[in-house]
N, C-alpha and C positions, 0 to 999 in steps of 0.2 A: 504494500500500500504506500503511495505516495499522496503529497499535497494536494496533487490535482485531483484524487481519488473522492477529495474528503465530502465534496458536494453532491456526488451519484451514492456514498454510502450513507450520507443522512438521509436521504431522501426513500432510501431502502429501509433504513431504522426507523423513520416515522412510521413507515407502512405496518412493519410489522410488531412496532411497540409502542402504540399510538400514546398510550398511559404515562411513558418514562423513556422517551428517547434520549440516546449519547447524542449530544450537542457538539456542533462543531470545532468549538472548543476543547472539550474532551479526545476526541481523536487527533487535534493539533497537540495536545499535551500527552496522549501517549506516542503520538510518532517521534515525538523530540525524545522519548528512550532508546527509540532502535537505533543501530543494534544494541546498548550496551545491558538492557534489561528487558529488552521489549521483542518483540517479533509481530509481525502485520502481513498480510499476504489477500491479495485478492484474488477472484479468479472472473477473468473475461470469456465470455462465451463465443464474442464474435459479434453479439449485438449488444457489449458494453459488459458494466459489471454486475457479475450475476449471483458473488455471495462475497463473502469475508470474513475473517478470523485473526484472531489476535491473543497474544498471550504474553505473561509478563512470567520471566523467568528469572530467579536468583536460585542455582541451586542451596539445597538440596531439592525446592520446590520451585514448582509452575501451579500459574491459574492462570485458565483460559478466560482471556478479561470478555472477550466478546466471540459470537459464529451466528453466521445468518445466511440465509439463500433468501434473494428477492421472491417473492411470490410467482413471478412466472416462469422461475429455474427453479420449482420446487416438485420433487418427485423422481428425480433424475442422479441421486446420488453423489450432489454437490457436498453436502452438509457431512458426510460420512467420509470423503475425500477430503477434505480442508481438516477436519478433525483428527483423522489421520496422521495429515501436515503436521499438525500441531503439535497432536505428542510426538512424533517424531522430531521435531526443534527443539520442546524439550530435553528430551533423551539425548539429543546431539546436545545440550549447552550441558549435562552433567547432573539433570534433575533426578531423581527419584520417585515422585510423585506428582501429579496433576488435581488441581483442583476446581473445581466449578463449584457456581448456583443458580440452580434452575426454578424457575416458575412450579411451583408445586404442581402444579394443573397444564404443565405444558406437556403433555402426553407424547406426542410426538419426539420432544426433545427429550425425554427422560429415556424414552425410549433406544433411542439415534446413543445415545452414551452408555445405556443398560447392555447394549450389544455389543459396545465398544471395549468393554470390562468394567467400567465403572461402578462402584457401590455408594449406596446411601450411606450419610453417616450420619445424618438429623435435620432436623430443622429450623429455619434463621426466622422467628415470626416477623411479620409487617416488611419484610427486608425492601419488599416494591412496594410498599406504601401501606397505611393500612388494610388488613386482612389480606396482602399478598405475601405469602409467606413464600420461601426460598428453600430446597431442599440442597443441602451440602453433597456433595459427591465428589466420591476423589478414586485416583487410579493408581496403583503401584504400578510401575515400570518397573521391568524386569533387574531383579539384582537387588532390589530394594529389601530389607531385613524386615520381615513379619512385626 
């Protein structure tokens, strides 16, 4: 993800988090980490950008600060290929573990990480505002001690 990126992925973020979208300032403030904590990655389909992912890594840990496929690149295996990316960037920066928080109720997306190996570990009340609660899930990467 680059600067120029940052106006087609808000506009992707409205769509799909009308409630609490990342503000353009927020992706200007995580791209100023890349590389030295951060990772961003888009993926063009050919007719522009059609999802994105981001994570902030210090080993021993990573969390995936953000992953989204636009609405009309959804169902096509975007969301499961970028995720992929991701832990794999962490694993390449020396992580251990991967963490998220997911919309209690995003089925889909708890899903998409549930296959991924991801486990629940509780949950964060109100974390998207009141009564949206956030469920914590995290992944060991191979090598990581129980």
């Amino acid at each position: 993800m680059r600067w120029w990126d940052i106006e087609t992925v808000v506009g992707i973020e409205a769509a799909l988090f009308p409630d609490d979208p990342w503000t353009p300032e927020q992706f200007w403030g995580e791209l100023a980490h890349v590389p030295d904590t951060r990772w961003y990655v888009v993926h063009d389909d050919g007719s522009g950008i059609a999802a994105y992912a981001g994570v902030f890594a210090i080993p021993p840990d990573a969390d995936l600060q953000t992953i989204a496929v636009a609405p009309r690149a959804q169902g096509r295996g975007l969301g499961r290929e970028l995720l992929a990316a991701a832990v794999a960037e962490a694993r390449r920066r020396g992580c251990r573990q991967v963490m998220l928080e997911v919309a209690h109720d995003n089925e889909t997306a708890i899903a998409l990480y549930t296959r991924a190996g991801f486990e629940s570990l509780g949950r964060r009340r109100d974390y998207y505002g009141p009564g949206r609660d956030a469920l914590i899930m995290r992944l060991r990467l191979a090598g990581e001690a129980s």
